[in-house]
PDB file of N, CA, C, O and CB in Angstrom:
ATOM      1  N   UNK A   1       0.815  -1.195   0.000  1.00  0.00           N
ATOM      2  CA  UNK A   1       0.000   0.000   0.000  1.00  0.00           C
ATOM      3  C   UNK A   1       0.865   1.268   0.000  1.00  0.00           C
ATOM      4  O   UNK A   1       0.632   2.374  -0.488  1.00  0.00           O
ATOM      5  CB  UNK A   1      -0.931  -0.007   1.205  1.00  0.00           C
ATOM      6  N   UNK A   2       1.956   0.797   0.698  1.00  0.00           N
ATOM      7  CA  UNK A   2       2.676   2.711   0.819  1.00  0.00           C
ATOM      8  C   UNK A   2       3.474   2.806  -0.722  1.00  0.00           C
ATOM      9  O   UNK A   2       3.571   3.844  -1.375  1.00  0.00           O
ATOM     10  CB  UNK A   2       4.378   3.043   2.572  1.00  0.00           C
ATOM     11  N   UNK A   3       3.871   1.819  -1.019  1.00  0.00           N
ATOM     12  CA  UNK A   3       4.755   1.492  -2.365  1.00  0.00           C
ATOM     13  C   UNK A   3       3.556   2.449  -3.822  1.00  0.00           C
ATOM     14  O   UNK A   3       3.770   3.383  -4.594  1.00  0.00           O
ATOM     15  CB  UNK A   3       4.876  -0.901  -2.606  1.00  0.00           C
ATOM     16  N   UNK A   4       2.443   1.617  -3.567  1.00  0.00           N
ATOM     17  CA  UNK A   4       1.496   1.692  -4.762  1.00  0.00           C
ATOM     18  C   UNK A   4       0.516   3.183  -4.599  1.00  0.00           C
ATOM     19  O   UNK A   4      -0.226   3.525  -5.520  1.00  0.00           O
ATOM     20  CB  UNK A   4       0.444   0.157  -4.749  1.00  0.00           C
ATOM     21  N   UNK A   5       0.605   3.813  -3.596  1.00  0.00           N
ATOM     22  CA  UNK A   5      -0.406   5.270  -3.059  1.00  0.00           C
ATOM     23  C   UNK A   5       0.601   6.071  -2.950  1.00  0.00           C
ATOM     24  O   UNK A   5       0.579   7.103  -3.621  1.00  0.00           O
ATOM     25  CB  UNK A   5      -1.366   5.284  -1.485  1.00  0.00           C
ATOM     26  N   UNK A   6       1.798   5.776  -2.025  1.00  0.00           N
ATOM     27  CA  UNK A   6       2.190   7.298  -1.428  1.00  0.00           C
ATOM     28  C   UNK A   6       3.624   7.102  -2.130  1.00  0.00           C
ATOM     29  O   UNK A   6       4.341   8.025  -1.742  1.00  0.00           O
ATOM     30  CB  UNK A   6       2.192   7.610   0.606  1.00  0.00           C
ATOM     31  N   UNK A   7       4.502   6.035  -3.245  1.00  0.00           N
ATOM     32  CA  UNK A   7       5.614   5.938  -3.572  1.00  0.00           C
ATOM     33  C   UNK A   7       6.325   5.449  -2.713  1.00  0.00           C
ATOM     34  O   UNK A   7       7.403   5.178  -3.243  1.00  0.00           O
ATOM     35  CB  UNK A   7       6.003   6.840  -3.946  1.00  0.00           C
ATOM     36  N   UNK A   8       6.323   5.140  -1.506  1.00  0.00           N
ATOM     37  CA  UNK A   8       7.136   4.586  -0.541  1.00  0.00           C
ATOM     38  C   UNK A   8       8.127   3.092  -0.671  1.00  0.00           C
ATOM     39  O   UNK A   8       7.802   2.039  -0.122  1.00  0.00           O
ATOM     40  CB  UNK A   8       6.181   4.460   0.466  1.00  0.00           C
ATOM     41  N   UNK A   9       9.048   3.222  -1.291  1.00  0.00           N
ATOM     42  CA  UNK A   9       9.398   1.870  -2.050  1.00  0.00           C
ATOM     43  C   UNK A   9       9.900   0.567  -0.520  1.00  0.00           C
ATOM     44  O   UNK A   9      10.136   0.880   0.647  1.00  0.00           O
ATOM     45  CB  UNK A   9      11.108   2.341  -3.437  1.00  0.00           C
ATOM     46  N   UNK A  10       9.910  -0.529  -1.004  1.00  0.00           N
ATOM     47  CA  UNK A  10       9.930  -1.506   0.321  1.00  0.00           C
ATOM     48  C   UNK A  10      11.319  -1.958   0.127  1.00  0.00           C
ATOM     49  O   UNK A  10      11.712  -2.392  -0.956  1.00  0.00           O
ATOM     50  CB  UNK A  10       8.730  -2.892   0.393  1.00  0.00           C
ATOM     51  N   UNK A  11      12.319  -1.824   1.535  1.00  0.00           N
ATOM     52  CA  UNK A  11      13.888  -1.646   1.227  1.00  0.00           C
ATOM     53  C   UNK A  11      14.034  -3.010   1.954  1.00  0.00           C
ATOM     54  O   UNK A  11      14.287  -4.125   1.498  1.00  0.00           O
ATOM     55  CB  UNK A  11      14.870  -0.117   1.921  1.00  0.00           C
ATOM     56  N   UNK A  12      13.760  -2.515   3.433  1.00  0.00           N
ATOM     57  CA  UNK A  12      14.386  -4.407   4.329  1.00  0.00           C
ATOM     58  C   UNK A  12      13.064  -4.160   5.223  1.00  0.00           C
ATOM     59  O   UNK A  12      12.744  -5.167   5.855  1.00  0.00           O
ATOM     60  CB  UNK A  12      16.570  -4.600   5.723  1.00  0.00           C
ATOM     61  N   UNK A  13      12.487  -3.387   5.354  1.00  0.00           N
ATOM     62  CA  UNK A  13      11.768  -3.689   6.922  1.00  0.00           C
ATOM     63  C   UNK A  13      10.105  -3.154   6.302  1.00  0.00           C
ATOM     64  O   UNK A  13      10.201  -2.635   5.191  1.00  0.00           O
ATOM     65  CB  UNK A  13      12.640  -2.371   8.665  1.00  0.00           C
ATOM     66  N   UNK A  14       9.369  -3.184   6.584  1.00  0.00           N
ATOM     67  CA  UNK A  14       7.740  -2.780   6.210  1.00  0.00           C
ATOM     68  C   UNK A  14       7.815  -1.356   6.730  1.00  0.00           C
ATOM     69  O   UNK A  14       8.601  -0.962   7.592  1.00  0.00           O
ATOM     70  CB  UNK A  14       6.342  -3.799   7.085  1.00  0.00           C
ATOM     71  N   UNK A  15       6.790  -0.546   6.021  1.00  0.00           N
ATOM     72  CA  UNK A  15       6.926   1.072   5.972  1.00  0.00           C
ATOM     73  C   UNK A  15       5.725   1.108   7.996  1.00  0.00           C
ATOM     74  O   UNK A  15       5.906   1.956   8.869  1.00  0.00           O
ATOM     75  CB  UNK A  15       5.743   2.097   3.713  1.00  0.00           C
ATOM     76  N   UNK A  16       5.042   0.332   8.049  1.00  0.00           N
ATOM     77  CA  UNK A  16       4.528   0.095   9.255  1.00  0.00           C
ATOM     78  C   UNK A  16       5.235  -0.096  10.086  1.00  0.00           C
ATOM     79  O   UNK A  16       4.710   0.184  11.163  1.00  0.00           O
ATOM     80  CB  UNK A  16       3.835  -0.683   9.335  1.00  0.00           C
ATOM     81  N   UNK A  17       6.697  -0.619  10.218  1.00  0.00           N
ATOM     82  CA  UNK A  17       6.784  -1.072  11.065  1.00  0.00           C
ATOM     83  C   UNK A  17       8.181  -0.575  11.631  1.00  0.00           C
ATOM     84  O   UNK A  17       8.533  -0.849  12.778  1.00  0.00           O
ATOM     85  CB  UNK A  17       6.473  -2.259  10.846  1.00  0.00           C
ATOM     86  N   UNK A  18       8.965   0.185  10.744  1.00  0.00           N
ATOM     87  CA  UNK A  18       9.893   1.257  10.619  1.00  0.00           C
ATOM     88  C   UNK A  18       9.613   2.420  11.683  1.00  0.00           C
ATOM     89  O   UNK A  18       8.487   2.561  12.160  1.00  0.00           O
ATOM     90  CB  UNK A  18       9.822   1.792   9.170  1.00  0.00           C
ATOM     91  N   UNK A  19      10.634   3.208  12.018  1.00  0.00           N
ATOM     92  CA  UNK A  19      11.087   4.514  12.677  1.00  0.00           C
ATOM     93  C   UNK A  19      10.225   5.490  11.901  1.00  0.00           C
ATOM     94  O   UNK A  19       9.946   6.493  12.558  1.00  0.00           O
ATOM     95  CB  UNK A  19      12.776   4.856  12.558  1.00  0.00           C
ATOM     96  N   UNK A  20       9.710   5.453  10.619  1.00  0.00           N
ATOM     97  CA  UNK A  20       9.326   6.714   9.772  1.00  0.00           C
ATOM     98  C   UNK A  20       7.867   6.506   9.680  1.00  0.00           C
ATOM     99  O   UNK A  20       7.242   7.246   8.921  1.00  0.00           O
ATOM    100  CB  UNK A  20      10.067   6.843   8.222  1.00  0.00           C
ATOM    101  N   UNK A  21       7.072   5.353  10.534  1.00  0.00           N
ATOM    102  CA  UNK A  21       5.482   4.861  10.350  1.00  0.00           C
ATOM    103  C   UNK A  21       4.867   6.119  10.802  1.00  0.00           C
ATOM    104  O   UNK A  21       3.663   6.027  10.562  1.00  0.00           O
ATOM    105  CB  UNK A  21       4.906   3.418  11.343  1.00  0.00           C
ATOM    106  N   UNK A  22       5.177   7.407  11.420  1.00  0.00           N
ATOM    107  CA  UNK A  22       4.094   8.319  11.753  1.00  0.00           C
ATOM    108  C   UNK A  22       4.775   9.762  10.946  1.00  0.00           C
ATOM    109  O   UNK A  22       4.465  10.942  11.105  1.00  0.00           O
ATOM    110  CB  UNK A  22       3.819   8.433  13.651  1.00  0.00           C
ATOM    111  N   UNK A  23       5.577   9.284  10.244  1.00  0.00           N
ATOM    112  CA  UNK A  23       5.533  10.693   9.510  1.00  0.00           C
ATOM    113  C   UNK A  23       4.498  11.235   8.542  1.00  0.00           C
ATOM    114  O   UNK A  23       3.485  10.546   8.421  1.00  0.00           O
ATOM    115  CB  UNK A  23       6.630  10.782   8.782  1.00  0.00           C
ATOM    116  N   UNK A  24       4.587  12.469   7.758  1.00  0.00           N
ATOM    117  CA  UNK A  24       3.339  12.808   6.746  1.00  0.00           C
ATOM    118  C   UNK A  24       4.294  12.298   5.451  1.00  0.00           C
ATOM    119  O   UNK A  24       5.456  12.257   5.045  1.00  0.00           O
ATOM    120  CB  UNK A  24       2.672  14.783   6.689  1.00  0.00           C
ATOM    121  N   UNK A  25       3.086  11.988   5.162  1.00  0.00           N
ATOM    122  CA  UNK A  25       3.379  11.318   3.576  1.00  0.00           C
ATOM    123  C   UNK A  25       1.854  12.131   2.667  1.00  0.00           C
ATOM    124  O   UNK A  25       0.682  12.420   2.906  1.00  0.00           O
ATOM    125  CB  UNK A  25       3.264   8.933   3.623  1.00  0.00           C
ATOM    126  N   UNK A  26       2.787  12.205   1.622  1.00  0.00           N
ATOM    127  CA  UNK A  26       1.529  12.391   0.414  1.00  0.00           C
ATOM    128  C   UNK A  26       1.624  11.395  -0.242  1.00  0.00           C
ATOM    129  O   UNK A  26       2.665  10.838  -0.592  1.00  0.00           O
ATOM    130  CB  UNK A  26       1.535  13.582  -0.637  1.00  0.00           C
ATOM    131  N   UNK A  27       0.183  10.993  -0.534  1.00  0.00           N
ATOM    132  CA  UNK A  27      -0.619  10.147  -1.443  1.00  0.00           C
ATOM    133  C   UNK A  27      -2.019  10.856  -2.907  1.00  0.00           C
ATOM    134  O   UNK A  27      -2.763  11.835  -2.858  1.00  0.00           O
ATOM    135  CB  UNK A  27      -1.415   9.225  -0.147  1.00  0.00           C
ATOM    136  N   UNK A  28      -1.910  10.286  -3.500  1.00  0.00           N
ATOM    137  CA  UNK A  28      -3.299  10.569  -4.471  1.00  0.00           C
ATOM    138  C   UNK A  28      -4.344  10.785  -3.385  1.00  0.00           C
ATOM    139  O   UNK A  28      -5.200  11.666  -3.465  1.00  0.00           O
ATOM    140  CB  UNK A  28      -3.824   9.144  -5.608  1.00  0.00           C
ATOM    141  N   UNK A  29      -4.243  10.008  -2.451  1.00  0.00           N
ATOM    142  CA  UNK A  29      -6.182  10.802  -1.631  1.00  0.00           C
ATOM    143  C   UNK A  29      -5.518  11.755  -1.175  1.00  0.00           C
ATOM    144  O   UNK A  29      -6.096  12.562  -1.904  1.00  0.00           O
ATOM    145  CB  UNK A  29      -7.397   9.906  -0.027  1.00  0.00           C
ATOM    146  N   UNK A  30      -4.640  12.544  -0.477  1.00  0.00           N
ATOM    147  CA  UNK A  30      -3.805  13.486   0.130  1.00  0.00           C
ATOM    148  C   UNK A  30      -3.867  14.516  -0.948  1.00  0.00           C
ATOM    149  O   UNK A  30      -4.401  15.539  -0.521  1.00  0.00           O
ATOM    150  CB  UNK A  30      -2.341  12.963   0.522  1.00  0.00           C
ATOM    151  N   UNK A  31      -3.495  14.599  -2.225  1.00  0.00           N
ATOM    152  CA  UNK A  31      -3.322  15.358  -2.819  1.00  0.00           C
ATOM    153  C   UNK A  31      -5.128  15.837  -3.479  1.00  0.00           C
ATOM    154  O   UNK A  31      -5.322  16.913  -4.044  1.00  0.00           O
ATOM    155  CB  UNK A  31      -2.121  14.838  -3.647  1.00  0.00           C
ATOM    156  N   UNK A  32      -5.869  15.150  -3.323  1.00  0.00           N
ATOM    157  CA  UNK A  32      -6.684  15.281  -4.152  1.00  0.00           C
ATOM    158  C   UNK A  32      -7.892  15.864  -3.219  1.00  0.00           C
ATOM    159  O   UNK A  32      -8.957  16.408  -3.508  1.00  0.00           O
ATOM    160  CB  UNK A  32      -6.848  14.015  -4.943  1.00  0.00           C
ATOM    161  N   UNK A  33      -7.042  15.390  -1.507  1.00  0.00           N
ATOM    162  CA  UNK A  33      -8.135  16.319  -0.851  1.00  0.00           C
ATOM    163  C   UNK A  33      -8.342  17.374  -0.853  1.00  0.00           C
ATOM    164  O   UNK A  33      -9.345  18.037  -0.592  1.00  0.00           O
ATOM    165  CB  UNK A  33      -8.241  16.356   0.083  1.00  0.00           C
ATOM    166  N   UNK A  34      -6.728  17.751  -1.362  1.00  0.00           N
ATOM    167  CA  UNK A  34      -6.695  19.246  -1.353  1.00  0.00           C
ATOM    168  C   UNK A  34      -7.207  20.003  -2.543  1.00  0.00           C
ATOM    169  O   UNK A  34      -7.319  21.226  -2.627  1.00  0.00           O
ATOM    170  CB  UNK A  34      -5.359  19.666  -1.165  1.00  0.00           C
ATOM    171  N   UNK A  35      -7.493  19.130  -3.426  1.00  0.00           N
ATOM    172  CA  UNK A  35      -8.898  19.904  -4.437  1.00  0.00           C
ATOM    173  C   UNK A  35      -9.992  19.316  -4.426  1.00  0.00           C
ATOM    174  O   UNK A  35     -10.409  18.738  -5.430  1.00  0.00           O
ATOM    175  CB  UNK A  35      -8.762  20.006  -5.992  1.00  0.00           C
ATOM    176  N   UNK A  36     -10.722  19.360  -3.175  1.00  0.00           N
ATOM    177  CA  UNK A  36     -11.874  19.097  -2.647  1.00  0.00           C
ATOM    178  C   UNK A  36     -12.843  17.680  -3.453  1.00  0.00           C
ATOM    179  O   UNK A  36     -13.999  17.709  -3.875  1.00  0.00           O
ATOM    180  CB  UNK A  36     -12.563  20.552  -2.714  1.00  0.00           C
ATOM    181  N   UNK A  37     -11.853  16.530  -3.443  1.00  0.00           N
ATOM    182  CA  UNK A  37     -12.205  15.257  -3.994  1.00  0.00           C
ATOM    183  C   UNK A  37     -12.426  14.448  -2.667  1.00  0.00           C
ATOM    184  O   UNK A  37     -11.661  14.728  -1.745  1.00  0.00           O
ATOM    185  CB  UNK A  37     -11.042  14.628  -5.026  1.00  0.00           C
ATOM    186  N   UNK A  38     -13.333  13.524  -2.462  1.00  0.00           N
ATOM    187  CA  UNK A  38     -13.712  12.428  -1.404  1.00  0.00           C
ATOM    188  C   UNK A  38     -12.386  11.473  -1.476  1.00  0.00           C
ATOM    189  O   UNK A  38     -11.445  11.805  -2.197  1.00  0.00           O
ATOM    190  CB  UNK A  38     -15.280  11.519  -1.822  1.00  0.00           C
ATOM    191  N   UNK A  39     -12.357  10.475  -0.829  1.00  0.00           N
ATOM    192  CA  UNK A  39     -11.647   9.421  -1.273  1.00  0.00           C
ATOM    193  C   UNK A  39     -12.171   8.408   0.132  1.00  0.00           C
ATOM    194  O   UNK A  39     -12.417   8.772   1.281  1.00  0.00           O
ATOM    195  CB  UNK A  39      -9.836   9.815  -1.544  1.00  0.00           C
ATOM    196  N   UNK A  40     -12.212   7.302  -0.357  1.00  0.00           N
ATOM    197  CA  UNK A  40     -12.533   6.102   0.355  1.00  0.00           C
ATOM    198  C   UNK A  40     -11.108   4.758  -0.061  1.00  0.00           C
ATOM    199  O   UNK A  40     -10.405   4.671  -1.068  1.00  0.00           O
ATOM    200  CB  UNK A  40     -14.334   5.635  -0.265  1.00  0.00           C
ATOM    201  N   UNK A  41     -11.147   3.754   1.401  1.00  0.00           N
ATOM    202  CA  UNK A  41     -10.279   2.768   0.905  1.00  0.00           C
ATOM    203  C   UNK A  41     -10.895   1.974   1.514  1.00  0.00           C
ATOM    204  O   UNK A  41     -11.127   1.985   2.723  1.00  0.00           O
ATOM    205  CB  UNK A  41      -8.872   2.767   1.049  1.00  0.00           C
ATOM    206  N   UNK A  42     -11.276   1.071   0.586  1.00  0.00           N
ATOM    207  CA  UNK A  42     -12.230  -0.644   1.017  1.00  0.00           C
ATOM    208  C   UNK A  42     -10.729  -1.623   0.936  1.00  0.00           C
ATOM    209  O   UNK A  42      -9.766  -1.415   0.198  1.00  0.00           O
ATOM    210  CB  UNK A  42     -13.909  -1.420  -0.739  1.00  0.00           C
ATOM    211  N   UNK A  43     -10.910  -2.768   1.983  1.00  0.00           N
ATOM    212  CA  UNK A  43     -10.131  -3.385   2.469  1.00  0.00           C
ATOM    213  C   UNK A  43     -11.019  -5.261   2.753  1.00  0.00           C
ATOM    214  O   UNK A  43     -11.374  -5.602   3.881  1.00  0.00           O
ATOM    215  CB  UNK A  43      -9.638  -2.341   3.763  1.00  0.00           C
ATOM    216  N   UNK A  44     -11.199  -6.139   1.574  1.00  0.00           N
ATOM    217  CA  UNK A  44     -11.582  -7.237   2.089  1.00  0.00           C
ATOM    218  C   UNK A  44     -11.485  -8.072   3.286  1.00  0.00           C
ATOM    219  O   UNK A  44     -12.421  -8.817   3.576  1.00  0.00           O
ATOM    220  CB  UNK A  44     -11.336  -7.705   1.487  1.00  0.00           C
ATOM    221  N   UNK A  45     -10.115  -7.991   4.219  1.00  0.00           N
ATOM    222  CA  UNK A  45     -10.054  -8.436   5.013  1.00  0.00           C
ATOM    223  C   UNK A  45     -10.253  -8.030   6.667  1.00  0.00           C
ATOM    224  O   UNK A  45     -10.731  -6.952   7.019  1.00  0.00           O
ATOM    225  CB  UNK A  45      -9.294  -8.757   4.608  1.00  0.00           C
ATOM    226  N   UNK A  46      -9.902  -8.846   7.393  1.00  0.00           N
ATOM    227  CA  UNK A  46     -10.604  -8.031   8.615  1.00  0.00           C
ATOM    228  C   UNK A  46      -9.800  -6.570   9.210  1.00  0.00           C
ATOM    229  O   UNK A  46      -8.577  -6.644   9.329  1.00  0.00           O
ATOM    230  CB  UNK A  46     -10.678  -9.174   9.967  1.00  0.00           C
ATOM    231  N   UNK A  47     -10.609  -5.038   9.638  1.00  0.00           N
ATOM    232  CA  UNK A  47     -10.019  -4.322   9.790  1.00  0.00           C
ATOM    233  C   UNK A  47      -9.383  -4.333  10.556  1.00  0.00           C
ATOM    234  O   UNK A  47      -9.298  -5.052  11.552  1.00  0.00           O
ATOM    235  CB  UNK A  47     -10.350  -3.703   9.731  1.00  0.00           C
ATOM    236  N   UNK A  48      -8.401  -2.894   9.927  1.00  0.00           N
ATOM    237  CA  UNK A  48      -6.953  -2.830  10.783  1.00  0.00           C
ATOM    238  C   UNK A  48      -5.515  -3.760  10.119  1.00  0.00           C
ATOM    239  O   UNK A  48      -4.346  -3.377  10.069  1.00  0.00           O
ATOM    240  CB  UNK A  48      -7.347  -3.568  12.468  1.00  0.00           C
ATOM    241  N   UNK A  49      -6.171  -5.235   9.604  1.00  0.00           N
ATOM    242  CA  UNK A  49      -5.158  -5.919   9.281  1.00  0.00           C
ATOM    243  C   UNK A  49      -3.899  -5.602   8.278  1.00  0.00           C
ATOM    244  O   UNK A  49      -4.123  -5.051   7.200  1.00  0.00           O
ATOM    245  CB  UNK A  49      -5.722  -6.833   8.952  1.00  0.00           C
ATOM    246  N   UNK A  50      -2.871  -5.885   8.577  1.00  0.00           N
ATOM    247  CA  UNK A  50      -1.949  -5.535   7.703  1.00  0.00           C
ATOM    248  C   UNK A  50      -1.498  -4.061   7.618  1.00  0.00           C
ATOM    249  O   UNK A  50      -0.900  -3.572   6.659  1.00  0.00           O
ATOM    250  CB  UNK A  50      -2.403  -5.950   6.552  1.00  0.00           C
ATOM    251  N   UNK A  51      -1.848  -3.444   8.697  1.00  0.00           N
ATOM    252  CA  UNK A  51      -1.634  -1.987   9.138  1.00  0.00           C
ATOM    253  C   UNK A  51      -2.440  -0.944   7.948  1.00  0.00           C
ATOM    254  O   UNK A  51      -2.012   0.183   7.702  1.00  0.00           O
ATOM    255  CB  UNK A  51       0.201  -1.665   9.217  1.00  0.00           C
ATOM    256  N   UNK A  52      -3.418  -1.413   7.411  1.00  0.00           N
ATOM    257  CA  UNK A  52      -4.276  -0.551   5.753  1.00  0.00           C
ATOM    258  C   UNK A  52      -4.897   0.774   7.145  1.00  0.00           C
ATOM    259  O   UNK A  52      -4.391   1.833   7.519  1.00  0.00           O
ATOM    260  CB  UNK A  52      -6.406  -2.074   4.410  1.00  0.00           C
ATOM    261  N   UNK A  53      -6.005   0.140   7.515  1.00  0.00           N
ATOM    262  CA  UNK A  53      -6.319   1.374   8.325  1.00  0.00           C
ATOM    263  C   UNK A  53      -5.500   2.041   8.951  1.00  0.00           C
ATOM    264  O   UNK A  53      -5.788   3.235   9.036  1.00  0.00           O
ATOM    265  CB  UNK A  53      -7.075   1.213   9.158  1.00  0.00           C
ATOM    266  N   UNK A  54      -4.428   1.668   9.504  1.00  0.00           N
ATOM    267  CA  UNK A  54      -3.910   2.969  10.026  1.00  0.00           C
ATOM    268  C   UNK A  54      -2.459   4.181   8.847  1.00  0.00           C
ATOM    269  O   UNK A  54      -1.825   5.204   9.105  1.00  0.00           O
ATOM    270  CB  UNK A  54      -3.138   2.256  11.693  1.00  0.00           C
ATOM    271  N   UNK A  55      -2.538   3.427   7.838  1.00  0.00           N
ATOM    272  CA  UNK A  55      -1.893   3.537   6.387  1.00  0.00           C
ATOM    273  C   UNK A  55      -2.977   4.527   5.467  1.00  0.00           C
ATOM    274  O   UNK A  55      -2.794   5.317   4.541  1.00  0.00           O
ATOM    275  CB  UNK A  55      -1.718   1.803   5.618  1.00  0.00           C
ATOM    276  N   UNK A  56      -4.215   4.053   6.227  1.00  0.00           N
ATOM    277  CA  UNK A  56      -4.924   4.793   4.851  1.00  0.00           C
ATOM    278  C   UNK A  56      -5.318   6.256   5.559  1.00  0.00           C
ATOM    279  O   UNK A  56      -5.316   7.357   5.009  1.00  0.00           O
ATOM    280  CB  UNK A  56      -6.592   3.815   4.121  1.00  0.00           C
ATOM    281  N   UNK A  57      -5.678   5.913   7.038  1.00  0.00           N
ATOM    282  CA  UNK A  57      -5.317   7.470   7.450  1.00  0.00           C
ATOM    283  C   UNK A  57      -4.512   8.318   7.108  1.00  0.00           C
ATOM    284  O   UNK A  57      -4.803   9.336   6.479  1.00  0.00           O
ATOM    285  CB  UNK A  57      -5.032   7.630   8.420  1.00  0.00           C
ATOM    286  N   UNK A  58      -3.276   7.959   7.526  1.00  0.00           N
ATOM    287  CA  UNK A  58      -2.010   8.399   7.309  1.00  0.00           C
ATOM    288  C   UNK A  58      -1.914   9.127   5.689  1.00  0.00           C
ATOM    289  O   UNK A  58      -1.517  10.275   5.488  1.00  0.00           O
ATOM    290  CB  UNK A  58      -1.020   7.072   7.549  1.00  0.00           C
ATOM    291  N   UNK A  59      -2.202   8.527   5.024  1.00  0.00           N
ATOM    292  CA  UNK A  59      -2.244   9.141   3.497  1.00  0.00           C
ATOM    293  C   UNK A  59      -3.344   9.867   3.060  1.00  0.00           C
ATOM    294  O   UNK A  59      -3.348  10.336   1.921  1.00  0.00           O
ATOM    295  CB  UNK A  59      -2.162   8.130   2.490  1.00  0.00           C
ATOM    296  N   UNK A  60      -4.559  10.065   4.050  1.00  0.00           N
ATOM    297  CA  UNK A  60      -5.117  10.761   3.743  1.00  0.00           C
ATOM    298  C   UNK A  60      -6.863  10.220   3.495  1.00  0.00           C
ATOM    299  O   UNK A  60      -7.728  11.074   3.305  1.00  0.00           O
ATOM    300  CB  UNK A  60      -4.292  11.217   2.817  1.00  0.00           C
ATOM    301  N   UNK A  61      -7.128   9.079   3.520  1.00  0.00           N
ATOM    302  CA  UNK A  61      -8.097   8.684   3.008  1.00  0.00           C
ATOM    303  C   UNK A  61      -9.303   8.897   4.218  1.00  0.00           C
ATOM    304  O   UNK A  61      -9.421   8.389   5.334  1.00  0.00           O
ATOM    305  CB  UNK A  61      -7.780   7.302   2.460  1.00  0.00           C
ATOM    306  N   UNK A  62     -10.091   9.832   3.506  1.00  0.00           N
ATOM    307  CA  UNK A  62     -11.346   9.890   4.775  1.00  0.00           C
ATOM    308  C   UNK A  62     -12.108   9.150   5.054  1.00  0.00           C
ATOM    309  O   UNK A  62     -12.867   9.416   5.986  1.00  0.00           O
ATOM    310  CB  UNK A  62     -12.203  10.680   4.778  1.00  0.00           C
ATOM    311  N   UNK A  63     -12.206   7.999   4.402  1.00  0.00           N
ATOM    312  CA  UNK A  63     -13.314   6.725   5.392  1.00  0.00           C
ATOM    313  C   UNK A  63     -12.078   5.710   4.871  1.00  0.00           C
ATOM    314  O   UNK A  63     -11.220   6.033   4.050  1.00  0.00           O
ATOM    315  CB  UNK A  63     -15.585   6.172   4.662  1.00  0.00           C
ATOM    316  N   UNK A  64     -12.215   4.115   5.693  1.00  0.00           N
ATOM    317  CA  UNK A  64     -11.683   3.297   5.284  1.00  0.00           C
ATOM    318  C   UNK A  64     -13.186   2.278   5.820  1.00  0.00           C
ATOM    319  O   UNK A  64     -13.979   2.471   6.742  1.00  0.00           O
ATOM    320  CB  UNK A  64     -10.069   3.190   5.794  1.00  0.00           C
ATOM    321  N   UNK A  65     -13.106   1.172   4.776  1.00  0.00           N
ATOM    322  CA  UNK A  65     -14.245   0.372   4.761  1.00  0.00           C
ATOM    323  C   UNK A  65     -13.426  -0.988   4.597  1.00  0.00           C
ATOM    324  O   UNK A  65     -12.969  -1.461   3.556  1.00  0.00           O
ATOM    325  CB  UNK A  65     -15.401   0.770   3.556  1.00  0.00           C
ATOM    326  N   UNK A  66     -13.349  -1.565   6.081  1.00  0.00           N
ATOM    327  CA  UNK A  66     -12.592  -2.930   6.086  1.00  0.00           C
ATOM    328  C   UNK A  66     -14.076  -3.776   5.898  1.00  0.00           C
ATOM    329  O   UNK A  66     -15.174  -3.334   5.561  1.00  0.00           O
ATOM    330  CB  UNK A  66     -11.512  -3.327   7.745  1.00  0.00           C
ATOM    331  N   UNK A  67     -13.528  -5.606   6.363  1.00  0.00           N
ATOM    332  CA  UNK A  67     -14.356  -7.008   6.501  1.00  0.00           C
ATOM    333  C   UNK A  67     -15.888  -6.266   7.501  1.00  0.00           C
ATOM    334  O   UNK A  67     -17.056  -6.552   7.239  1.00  0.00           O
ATOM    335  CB  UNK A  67     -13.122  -8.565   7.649  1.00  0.00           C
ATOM    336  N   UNK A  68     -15.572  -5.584   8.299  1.00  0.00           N
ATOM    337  CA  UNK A  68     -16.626  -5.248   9.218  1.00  0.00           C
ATOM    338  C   UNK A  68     -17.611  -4.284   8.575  1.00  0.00           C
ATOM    339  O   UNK A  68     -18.520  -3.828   9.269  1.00  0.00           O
ATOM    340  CB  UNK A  68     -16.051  -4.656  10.487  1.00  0.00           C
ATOM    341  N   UNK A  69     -17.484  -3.918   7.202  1.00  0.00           N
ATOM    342  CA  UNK A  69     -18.479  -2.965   6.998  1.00  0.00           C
ATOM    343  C   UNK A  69     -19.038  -3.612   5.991  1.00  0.00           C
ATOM    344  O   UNK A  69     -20.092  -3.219   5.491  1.00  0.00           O
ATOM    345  CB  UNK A  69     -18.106  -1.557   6.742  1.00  0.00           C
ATOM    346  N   UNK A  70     -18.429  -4.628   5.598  1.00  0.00           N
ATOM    347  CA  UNK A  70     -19.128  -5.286   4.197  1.00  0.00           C
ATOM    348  C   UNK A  70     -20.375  -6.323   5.001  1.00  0.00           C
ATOM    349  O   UNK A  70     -21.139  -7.008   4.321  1.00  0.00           O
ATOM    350  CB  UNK A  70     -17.696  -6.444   3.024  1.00  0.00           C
TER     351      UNK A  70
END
């Protein structure tokens, strides 16, 4: 997710799980909030997993819709 939204390329360790997991990052929903576009991120599996919700905050996405909303 950080690789494919915000460019964050994957070196040795996961962008979650690294020293740099609470910095600001721009992403396409990030950039696009700022010309007054929605953005949503649906997630098949159960939320939270795989650090998406707290990733899709982070980049900007104003709702995230994990396993629990479907």
């Amino acid at each position: 997710m950080p690789s494919v939204l915000a460019g964050i390329p994957y070196l040795t360790d996961h962008f979650f799980m690294g020293m740099y997991s609470n910095n600001k990052v721009n992403s396409i929903a990030s950039l696009l909030k700022s010309k007054g576009y929605y953005s949503a991120f649906y997630h098949g599996a159960l939320n939270g997993s795989m650090g998406f919700l707290n990733f899709s905050k982070l980049a900007g996405y104003q709702d995230y819709y994990g396993l629990d909303e479907y």
